[in-house]
N, C-alpha and C positions, 0 to 999 in steps of 0.2 A: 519480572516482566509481567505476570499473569497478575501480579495483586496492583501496577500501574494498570491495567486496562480496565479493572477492574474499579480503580479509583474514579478513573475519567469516567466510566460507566454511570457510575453514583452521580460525581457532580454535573455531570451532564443532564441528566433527569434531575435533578436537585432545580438548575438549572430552567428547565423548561418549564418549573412549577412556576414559578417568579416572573414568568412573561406574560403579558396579559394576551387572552384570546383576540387576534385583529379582525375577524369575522363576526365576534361577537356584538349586538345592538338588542334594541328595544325600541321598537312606534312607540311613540308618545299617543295613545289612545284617544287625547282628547283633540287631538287635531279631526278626527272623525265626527267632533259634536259640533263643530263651528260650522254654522250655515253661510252661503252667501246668497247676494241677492240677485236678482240678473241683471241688475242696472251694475250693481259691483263685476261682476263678470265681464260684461257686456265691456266697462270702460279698460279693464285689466286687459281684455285681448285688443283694445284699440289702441294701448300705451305699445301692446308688444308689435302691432302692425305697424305702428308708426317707427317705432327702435328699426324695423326686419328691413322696413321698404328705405330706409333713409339710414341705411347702415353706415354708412363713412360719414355724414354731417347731423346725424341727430343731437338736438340737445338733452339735459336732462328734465325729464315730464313728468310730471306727476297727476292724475287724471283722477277727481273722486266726484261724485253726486251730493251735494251737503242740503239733507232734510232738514236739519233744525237750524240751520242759519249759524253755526259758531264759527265756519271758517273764517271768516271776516274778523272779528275777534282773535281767534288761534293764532292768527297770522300778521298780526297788528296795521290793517287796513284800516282808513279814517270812519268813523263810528256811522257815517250815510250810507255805506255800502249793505246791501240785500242780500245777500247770498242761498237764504233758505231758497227751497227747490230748484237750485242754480248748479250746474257742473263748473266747477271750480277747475282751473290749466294752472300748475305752478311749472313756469321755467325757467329754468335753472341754467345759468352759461357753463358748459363743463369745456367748451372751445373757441371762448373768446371772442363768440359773436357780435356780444354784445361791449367787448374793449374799444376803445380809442374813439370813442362815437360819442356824440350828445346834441340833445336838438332835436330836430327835424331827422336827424338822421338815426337817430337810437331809436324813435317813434316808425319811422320805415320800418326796423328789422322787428319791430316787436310786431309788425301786421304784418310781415311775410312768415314771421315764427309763427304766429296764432293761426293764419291763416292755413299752413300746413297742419297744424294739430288738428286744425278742428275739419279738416277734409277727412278725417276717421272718427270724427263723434257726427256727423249730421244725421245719419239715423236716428240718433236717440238725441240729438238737439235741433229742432226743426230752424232757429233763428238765431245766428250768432250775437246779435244786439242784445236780444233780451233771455238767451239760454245759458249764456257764457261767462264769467269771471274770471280775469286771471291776472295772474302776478308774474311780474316778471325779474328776475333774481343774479347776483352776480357768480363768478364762483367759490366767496368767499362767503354768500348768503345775506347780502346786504340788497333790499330790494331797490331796484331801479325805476319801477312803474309800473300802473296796472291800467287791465281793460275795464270796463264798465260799463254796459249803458250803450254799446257800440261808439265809444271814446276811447282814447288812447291818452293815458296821464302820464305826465313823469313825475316820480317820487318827490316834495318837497313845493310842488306848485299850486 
């Protein structure tokens, strides 16, 4: 009986060596080097106000400032579109907002969508005509139409 508890004793610590520490981590250090800017900040806590205050009907948003003009390219928008020092709005249908609609009426909800987004960027875009770009997207990421210019396009016309 003494050299059974004695066994379990061993394998049991035998045991314990082979488990990995679940407390154990490491900071990735270099996450301390990445600067951001305040226009990046700035639009980051307006994506989360808009998520917080529109919590049951929010879509999926995407909010960034594009200095050098590629979003328009990145995003395969027709070659006219400006983007540089423009806030770009990607959204996204993650609730079928934009399902069963076409016309006149897919063009309504993409200015009742834009127009909520962009009631948490007017600080930092004084004129939604000429501060705004955005695309608007299915939820399988197939775009439907975009802003421009204070115009409302559907993809394909």
């Amino acid at each position: 009986m003494r050299y059974k508890k004695l066994l379990a004793i061993i394998l049991l610590s035998l045991s314990f060596c082979f488990v990995p520490t679940l407390g154990y981590g490491e900071v990735n250090e270099r996450m301390y080097e990445i600067k951001a800017t305040v226009m990046q900040v700035a639009l980051l806590e307006a994506r989360v106000s808009y998520m917080m205050r529109n919590s049951t009907n929010f879509l999926q948003v995407l909010i960034v400032y594009d200095r050098t003009g590629n979003v328009a390219k990145d995003f395969g928008f027709p070659g006219h579109l400006d983007t540089k020092g423009k806030i770009y709005v990607d959204v996204g249908d993650n609730r079928e907002a934009f399902s069963y609609k076409s016309g006149t009426a897919l063009l309504d909800q993409f200015k009742k969508e834009l127009r909520t987004v962009y009631s948490f960027v007017t600080h930092m875009a004084t004129n939604m005509d000429i501060d705004i770009v955005a695309g608007f997207y299915t939820r399988e990421g197939t775009l439907l139409g975009y802003f421009y210019q204070g115009k409302y396009h559907l993809w394909g016309e």
